[in-house]
C-alpha positions in Angstrom: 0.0 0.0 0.0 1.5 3.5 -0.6 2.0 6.0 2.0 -0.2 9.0 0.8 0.8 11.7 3.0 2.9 11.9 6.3 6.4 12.4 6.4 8.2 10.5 3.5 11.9 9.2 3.2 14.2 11.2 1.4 11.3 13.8 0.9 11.5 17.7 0.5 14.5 19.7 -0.1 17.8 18.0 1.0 19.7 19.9 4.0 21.7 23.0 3.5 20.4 23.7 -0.2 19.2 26.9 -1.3 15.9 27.1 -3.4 16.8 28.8 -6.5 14.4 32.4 -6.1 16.7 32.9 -2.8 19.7 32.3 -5.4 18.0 34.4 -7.5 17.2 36.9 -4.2 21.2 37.0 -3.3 22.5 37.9 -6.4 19.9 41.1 -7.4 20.9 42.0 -3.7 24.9 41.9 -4.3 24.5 43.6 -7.7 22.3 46.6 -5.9 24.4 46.7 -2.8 27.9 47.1 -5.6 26.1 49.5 -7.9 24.6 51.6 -5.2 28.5 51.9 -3.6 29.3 52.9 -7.1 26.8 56.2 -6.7 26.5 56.3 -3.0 27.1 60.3 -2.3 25.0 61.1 -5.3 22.1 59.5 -3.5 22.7 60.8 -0.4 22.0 63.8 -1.8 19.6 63.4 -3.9 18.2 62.0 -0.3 19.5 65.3 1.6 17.7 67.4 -1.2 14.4 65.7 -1.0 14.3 66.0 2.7 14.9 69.8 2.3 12.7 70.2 -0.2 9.7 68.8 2.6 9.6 65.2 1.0 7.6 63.8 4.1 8.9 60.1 3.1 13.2 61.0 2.5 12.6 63.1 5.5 11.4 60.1 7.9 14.0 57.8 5.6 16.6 60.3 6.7 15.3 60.3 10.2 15.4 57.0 10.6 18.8 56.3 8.8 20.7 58.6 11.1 18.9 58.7 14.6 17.4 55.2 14.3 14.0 54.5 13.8 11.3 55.6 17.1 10.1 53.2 19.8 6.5 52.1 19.5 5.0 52.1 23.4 2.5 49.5 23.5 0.4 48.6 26.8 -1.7 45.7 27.5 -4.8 46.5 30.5 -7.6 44.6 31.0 -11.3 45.0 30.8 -11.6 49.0 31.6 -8.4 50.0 31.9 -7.9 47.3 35.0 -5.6 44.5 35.2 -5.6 41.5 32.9 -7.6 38.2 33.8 -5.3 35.5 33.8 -7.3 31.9 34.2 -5.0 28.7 35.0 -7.0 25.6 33.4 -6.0 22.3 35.1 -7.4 18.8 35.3 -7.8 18.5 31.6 -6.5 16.0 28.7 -7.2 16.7 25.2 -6.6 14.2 22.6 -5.5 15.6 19.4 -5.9 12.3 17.3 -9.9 12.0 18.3 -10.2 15.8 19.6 -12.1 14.1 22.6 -12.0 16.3 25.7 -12.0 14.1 29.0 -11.6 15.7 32.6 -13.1 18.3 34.5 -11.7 22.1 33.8 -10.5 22.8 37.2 -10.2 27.7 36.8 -8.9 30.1 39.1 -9.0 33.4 38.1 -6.3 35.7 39.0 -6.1 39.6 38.9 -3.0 40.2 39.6 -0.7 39.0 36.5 2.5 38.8 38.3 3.2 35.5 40.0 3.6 35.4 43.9 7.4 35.7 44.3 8.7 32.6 46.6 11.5 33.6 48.9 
């Protein structure tokens, strides 16, 4: 009987080798990267220029380029503004093969979503 399926002997790409768009990728990347040494204070100028000249994106390319690009500040609250709900489920075996649930879901619910520190 065939295997249809599954993980097959001697199947998908062979280790270490390099699919041929990434080949491909590489070398339009070395030919830029040599060609744009080639002209490089020319475009800095040209980049220079723009920015003076109000270009709002070679102004935030510039920006970027020489004081590094701005921190994002990102915060995670609950319902409300108020602390997260963290819910510890325990008790419970799940079978992935069937996707049969057995056990009883044993939750505690916990404000506070640091972890009491043990001394």
């Amino acid at each position: 009987m065939a295997q249809r399926g599954g993980k097959r002997p001697g199947a998908g790409r062979p280790v270490g080798a390099i699919a041929s768009h990434t080949l491909l990728a590489q070398e339009m990347r070395k030919a830029l990267i040599e060609r744009a040494a080639e002209e490089w204070p020319q475009i800095v100028e040209a980049l220079i220029s723009a920015a003076k000249h109000q270009d709002a994106y070679a102004l935030r390319e510039l920006f970027d380029r020489v004081f590094g690009k701005a921190n994002q500040a990102l915060e995670l609250t609950g319902k409300d503004g108020g602390p997260v709900q963290l819910q510890q489920i325990t008790g419970m075996t799940i079978s992935l093969a069937s996707g049969n649930v057995s056990g009883s879901a044993d939750t505690t619910t916990n404000a506070n979503p640091v972890p009491d520190q043990k001394s």
